[in-house]
Each structure stands twice: as structure tokens, then as C-alpha cells.
C-alpha angles and dihedrals in degrees: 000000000000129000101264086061104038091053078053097056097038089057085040095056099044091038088225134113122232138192118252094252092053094051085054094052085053093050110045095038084052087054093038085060098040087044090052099042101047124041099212114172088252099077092056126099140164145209138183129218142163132253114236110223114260092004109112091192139101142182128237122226108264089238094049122130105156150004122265093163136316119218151181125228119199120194105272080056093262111160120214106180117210124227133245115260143159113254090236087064088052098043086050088045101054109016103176127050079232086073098094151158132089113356111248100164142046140183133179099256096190138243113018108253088238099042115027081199082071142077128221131189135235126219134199120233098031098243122259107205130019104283130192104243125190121208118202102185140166108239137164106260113214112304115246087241096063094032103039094227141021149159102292094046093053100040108024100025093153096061096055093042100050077041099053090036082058096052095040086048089046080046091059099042091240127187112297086241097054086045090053085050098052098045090053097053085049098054093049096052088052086050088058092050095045090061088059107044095035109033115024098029082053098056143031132207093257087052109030102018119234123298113263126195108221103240115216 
């Protein structure tokens, strides 16, 4: 479903009409909240970047949200991946930018020094040579409404429309029970979706073993 239908079937359902701008607000509320509830492979990206000798700082991408991993490639291609810490364990373990060598830990700093609407990250050690460093991190992909069409639309249409139609009937100020309605079928296409992003795209049949249905 694209966004030209599913602004359609959103105005068809509810039998209103809306303006442009509030069909986006549906929209994009309805995939905030899927985005934010199920964690599909969609919704992961990566980077790499380099370290910069005796800075311990580094910026985050401008589209970052949240952490996958953070590692360190050497130059064979070895991967070494940092742990998750707070920025006050660093700073107490090493206390001085002096302290430095191969980053092991990192921690979200907090807003970049340049743009206070960005994050950057903190290492410890500071590092002491220019290293390769690869970002896996969660992020919001283009909305349907910018891009016209996108993952969630194609593959999982039921959960953005039952989304957008919550937000449009909240929008109205319908009846409690059509509300309710609309909320449940809403919840069980998520379900649905949930099944997908975190269960079968987390597991295989070598690993996991197919899935059996107990017969009575």
C-alpha cells in the first residue's frame, strides 16, 4: 500500500475527509509508535568512521536513535566490539585524556558540541591513533509520507493503516466503543508483526527447529 491509498482508505474508513497535513500526522504518529514497539531488520542501519588520535569524542550519525554495537576494525578486518557503559565509569576509569590505547568502552555522551539536536559518543581510552570504527544502530527509515512508499506499507500494510485510522478516530473524538475497535484491531496486527520482527527474523530451523502446532 502506498500513501496515496492508504490516505484513501483511511478517509474511506472513517467516512471523513481530512487536510494533507493531518493525514501526515496520522501517518507518521501510527509508524513512531510501530517503529518503537517492534524491532524489524528494517529499521537497522550502519556507518563506519574513523577515530581521531587523542580525541575521545565521536559523533553520532544525524539519523541515530539507539545502539545495536559499536566496534573497532583493525586492519586485517579484526573486529574488537566495545562495551556499554555510563559516561561517569569512563571518566573514573580513566580520569585524564592522557590515559590512552585501543578503545574498549562507550558511552552516549550527549549533544554533539556543534549541533545541540545531535548526539555524540564518548571512548575510553581516548584513542591513541585513527581507528576504523562500525556503527550498527536502530533509526526511523523515510516516512511513507516523504517517500511515497516504503517497507511497512508493502509488507505490513495492516499495521500502519489500523495505526493511522487510531490516530485519525482519536482525532475526531469518536464514540469510546469505535475507539476501542479500532485499538484492538490495531494491537493484533502489531502482534502479527511482532511475530515477525521479533521472533522469525530472530531464529532459523538449524538453530531454533521448526515451528510445530501441538495436535490434540
Amino acid at each position: 500500500m502506498n500513501y496515496a491509498a492508504l490516505c484513501v482508505n483511511i478517509q474511506d474508513i472513517t467516512e471523513n475527509t481530512f487536510t494533507a497535513d493531518q493525514l501526515a500526522m496520522f501517518t507518521q504518529q501510527a509508524e513512531q509508535k510501530i517503529y518503537n514497539t517492534v524491532q524489524f531488520a528494517n529499521l537497522r542501519s550502519y556507518v563506519t568512521g574513523a577515530t581521531t588520535s587523542t580525541n575521545k569524542y565521536l559523533s553520532c550519525p544525524t539519523d541515530f536513535l539507539s545502539v545495536y554495537s559499536m566496534a573497532v576494525v583493525n586492519a586485517t578486518g579484526e573486529y574488537t566490539y566495545l562495551l556499554n557503559k555510563d559516561v561517569n565509569f569512563i571518566r573514573e576509569a580513566y580520569p585524564t585524556p592522557t590515559s590512552t590505547g585501543l578503545p574498549k568502552y562507550y558511552a552516549i555522551f550527549g549533544p554533539n558540541s556543534t549541533d545541540i539536536n545531535e548526539l555524540s559518543f564518548m571512548l575510553g581510552p581516548t584513542p591513541d591513533a585513527a581507528y576504523t570504527m562500525e556503527l550498527h544502530y536502530f533509526y526511523y527509515p523515510p516516512s511513507i509520507v516523504t517517500a511515497g512508499t516504503s517497507w511497512l506499507g508493502d509488507n505490513f500494510d495492516s499495521a500502519l493503516l489500523n495505526g493511522a485510522l487510531v490516530e485519525a478516530i482519536r482525532f475526531m473524538k469518536g464514540e469510546p466503543d469505535i475507539i476501542a475497535n479500532y485499538e484492538k484491531l490495531y494491537l493484533l496486527s502489531v502482534q502479527l508483526l511482532k511475530q515477525l520482527g521479533d521472533g522469525k527474523q530472530r531464529q532459523d530451523a538449524y538453530r531454533s527447529g521448526q515451528y510445530r502446532q501441538p495436535v490434540s
